[in-house]
C-alpha positions in Angstrom: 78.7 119.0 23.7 79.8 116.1 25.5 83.4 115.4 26.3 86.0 114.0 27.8 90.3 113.6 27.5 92.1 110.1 27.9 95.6 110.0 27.8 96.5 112.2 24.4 93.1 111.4 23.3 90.0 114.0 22.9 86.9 112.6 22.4 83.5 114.6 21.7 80.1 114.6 21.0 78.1 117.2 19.2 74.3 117.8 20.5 72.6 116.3 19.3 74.2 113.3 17.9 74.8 109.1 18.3 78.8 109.5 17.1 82.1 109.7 18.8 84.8 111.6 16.9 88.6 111.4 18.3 91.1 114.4 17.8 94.8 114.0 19.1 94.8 116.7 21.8 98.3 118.0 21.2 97.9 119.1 17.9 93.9 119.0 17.3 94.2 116.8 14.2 91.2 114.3 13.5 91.6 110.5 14.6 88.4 109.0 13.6 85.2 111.6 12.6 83.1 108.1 13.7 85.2 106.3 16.5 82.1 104.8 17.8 78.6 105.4 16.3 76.4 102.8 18.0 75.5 104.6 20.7 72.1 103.8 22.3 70.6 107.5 22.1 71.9 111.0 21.7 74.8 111.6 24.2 74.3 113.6 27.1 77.2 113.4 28.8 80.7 111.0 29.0 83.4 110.2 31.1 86.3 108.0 30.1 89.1 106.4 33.5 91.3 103.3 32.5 90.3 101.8 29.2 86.7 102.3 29.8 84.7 105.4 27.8 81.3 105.5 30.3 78.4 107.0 27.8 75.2 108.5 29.2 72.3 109.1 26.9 69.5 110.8 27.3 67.2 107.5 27.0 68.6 106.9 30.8 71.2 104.5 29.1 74.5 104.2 30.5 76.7 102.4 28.0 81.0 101.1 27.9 83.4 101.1 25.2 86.5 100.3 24.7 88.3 103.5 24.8 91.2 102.5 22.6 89.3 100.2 20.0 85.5 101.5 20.1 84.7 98.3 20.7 81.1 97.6 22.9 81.9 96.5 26.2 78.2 96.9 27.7 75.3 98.7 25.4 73.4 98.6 28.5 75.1 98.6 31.8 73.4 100.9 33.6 70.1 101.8 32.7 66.9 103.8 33.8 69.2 107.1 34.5 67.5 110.0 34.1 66.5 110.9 30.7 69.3 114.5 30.7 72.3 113.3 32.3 74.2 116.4 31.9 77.1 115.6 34.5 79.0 112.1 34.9 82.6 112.0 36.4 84.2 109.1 38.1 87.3 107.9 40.5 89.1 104.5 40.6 86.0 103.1 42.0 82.6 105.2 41.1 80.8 106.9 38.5 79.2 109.8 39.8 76.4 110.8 37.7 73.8 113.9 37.6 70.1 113.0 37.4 68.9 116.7 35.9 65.2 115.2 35.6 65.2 113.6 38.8 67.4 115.9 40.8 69.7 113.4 42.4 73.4 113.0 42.8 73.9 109.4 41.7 77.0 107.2 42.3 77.6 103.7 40.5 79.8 101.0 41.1 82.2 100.7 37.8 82.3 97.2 38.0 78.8 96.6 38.9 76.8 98.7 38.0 75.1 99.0 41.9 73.3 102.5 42.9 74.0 104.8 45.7 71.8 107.9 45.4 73.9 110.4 47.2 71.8 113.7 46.9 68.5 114.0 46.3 65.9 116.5 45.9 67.2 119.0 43.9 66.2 120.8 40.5 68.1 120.0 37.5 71.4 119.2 38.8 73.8 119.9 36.2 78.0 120.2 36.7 79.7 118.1 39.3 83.6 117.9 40.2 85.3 116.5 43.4 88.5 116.2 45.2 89.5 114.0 48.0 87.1 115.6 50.4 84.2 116.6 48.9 81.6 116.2 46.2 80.6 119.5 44.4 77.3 120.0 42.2 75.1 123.0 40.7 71.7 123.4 39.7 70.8 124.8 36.7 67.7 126.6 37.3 69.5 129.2 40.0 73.1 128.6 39.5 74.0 127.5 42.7 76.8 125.9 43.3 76.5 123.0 46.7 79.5 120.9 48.2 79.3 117.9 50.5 81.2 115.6 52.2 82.1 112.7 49.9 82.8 109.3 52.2 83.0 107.3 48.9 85.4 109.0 47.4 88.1 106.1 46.4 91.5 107.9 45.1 93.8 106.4 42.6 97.2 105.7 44.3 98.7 105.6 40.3 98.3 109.0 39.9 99.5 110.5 43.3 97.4 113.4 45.4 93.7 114.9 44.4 93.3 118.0 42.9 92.3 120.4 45.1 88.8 122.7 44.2 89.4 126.1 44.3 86.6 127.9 43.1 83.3 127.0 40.7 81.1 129.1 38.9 78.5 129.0 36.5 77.8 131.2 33.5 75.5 130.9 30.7 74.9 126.6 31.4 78.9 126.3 31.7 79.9 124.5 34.5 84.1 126.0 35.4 85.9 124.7 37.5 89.4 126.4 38.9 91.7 123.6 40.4 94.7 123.0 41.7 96.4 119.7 40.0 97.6 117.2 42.4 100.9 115.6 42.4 102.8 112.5 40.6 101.6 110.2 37.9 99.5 110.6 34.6 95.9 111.9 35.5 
């Protein structure tokens, strides 16, 4: 399943599937069982910040919609990801994306598109999180869960302090994470 929450808004994926459904995530009620279905490839993994939904499919296709309307915004704008991109989270500034196939921690300019591998050789990285220090990512093949220093890390002042990390485990191929929320604003 991929997923991810904007505003009162739930959006999900079912593996393996090319369609978007919406639920209102206060009372679970349907939006729209086909919000977007033009998705280039089975969905891997998503991430929505702003008005942007970020899709990665497993055909190394990152693609942007228009997270209130559906709407295409770029079918293509980022490609040649890895072909299982099980992990994609972003700040005000980055996508942050994990390359299972080819082990890498990837980050991507939201505007641009540009690529910053961050870690690299690793076996199927899988789950990542971060706070305002540090990037955090696990491997699926031994469950281990590794946390480095994250200098791009670009916080958005509209939403007030970072969570925190307080612990991660992995059980099964699910990725938890136990946080802290930070403080102020609408995350």
């Amino acid at each position: 399943i991929a997923n991810t929450i904007l505003n009162d808004v739930y959006y999900v994926s079912s593996y393996p599937s090319t369609v978007i459904q919406t639920f209102n995530i206060t009372n679970g009620a349907s939006i729209n069982s086909s919000f977007i279905s033009n998705v280039n490839g089975i969905i891997g993994a998503m991430v929505a910040k702003d008005t942007l939904l970020y899709v990665a499919t497993e055909n190394g296709i990152i693609s942007v919609f228009n997270a209130t309307t559906g709407a295409v915004i770029n079918s293509s704008f980022i490609t040649g990801t890895s072909t299982t991109p099980y992990g994609i989270t972003c700040d005000s500034k980055y996508l942050y994306l994990a390359d299972f196939n080819g082990g890498n921690v990837n980050l991507y300019d939201r505007i641009s598109g540009v690529n910053i591998t961050l870690v690299s050789g690793y076996t199927s990285v899988r789950g990542l999180a971060f706070d305002s220090s540090y990037l955090y990512f696990s491997l699926q093949t031994t469950g281990a869960v590794y946390k480095i220093s994250n200098p791009y890390y670009t916080p958005d002042y509209s939403i007030g302090t970072a969570p925190t990390i307080n612990s991660i485990t992995i059980t099964s191929n699910t990725f938890n994470v136990n946080f802290t929320p930070g403080t102020g604003g609408n995350p």
